[in-house]
C-alpha positions as a Python dict, from the first residue, in 0.01 Angstrom:
ca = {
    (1, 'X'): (0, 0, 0),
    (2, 'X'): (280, 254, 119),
    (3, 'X'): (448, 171, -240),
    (4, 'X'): (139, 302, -433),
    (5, 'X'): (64, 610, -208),
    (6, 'X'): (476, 670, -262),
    (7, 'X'): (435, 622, -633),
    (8, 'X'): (91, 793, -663),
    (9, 'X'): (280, 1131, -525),
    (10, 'X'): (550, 1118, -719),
    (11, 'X'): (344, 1082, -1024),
    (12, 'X'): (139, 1370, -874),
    (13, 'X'): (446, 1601, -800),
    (14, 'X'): (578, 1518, -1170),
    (15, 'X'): (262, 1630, -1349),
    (16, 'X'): (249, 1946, -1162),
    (17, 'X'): (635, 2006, -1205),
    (18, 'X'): (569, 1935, -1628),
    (19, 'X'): (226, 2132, -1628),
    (20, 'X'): (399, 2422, -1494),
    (21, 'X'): (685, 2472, -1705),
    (22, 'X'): (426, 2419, -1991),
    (23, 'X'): (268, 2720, -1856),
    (24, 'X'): (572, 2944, -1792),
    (25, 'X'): (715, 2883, -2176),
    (26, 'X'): (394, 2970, -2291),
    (27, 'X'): (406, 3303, -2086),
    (28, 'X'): (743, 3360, -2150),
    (29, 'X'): (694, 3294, -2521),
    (30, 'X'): (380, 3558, -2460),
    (31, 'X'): (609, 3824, -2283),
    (32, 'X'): (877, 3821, -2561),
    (33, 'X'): (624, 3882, -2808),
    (34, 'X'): (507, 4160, -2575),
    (35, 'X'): (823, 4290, -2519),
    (36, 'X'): (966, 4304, -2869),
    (37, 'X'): (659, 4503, -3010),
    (38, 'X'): (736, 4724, -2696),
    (39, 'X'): (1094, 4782, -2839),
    (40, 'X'): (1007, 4879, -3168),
    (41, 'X'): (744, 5115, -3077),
    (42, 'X'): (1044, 5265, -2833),
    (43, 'X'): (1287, 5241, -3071),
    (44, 'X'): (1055, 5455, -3343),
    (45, 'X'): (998, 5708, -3069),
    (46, 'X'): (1361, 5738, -2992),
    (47, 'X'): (1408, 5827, -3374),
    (48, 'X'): (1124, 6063, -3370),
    (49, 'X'): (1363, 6223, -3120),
    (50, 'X'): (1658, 6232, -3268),
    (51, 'X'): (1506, 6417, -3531),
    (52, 'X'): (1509, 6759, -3346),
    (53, 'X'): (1891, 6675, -3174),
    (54, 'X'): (2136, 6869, -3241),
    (55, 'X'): (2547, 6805, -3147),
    (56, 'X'): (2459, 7147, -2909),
    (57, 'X'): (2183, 6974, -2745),
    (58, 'X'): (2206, 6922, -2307),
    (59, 'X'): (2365, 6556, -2266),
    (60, 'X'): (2462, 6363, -2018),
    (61, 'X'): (2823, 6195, -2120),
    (62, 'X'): (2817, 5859, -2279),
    (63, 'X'): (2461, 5941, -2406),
    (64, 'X'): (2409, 5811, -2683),
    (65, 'X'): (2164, 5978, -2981),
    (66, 'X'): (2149, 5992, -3364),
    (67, 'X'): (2194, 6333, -3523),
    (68, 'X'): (2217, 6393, -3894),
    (69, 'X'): (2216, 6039, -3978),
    (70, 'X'): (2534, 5952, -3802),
    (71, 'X'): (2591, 5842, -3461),
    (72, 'X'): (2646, 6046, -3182),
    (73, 'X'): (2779, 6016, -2854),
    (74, 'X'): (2801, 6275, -2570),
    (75, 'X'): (3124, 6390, -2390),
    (76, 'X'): (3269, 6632, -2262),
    (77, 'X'): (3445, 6925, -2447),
    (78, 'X'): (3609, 7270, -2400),
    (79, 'X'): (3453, 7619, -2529),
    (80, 'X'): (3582, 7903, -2443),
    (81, 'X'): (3781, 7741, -2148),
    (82, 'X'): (3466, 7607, -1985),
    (83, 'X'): (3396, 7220, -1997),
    (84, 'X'): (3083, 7101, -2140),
    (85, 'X'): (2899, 6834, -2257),
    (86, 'X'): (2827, 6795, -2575),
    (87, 'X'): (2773, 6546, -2862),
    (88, 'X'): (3051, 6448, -3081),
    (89, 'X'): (2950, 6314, -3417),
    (90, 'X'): (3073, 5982, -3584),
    (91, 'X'): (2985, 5943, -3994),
    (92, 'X'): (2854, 5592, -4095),
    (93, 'X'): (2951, 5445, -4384),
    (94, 'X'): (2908, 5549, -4700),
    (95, 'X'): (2566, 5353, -4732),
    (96, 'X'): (2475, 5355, -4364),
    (97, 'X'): (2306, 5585, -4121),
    (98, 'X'): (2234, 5599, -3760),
    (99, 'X'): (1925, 5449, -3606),
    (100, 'X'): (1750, 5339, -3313),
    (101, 'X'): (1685, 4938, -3343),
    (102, 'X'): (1475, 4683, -3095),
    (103, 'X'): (1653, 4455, -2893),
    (104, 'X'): (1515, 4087, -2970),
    (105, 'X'): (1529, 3886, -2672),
    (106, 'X'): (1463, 4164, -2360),
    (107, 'X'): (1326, 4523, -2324),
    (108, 'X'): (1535, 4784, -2474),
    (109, 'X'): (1685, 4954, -2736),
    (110, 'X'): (2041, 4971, -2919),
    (111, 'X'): (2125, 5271, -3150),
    (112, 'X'): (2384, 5148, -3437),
    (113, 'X'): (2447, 5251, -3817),
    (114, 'X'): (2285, 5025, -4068),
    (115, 'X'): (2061, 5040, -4404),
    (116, 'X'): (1750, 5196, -4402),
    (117, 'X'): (1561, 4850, -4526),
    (118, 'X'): (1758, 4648, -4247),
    (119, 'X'): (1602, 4886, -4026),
    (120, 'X'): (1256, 4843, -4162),
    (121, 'X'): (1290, 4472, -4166),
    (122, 'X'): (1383, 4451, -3806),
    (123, 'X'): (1120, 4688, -3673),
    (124, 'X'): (865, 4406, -3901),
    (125, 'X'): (1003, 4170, -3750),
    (126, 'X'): (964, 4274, -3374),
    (127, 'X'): (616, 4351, -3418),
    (128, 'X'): (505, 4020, -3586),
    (129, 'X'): (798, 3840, -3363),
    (130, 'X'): (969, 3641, -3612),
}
């Protein structure tokens, strides 16, 4: 008797152990889903952004921004013997620009020169998660 109570549990305790990681990949394939529409819809609004920046804009250093089409990064500088922050500008390549591009696999963004149609294809891609 104690044998099939033992074995009755342990079949018990396995179900429930296999049922819930079921559950939690399913969630977690929901989240990523979730969270790489997220990033594209942040990663449009940071280029919306950028749009207005300027290398004179406020910055905090090690900011990073895209301005003009090529990537930007903030540090500090001297004017007129005063330190400030501002951006310094680095060209892409010739067929390259600056954007703002989801992260795949957690919440965030990463700002990095590429083509205009790898751009588009990654920001289709994060909101039909392929």
């Amino acid at each position: 008797m104690k044998i099939i109570v033992i074995s009755a549990i342990i079949a018990i305790l396995a179900f429930a152990t296999l049922s819930s990681s079921l559950v939690i990949r399913q969630e977690n394939s929901d989240d990523i889903a979730t969270i790489r529409k997220a990033n594209a819809d942040e990663a449009e609004k940071l280029q919306e952004e950028f749009a207005s920046f300027t290398p004179d804009k406020d910055c905090q250093v090690n900011d990073l921004a895209c301005i003009n089409k090529e990537f930007a990064m903030c540090a500090p500088t001297i004017e007129d013997g005063k330190v400030i922050n501002k951006f310094v500008l680095f060209p892409c390549g010739t067929t390259l620009e600056c954007f703002a591009l989801p992260l795949v696999l957690k919440r965030g963004t990463s700002i990095t020169c590429t083509t205009p149609k790898d751009r588009e294809d990654r920001l289709f891609q994060a909101r039909n998660n392929l």
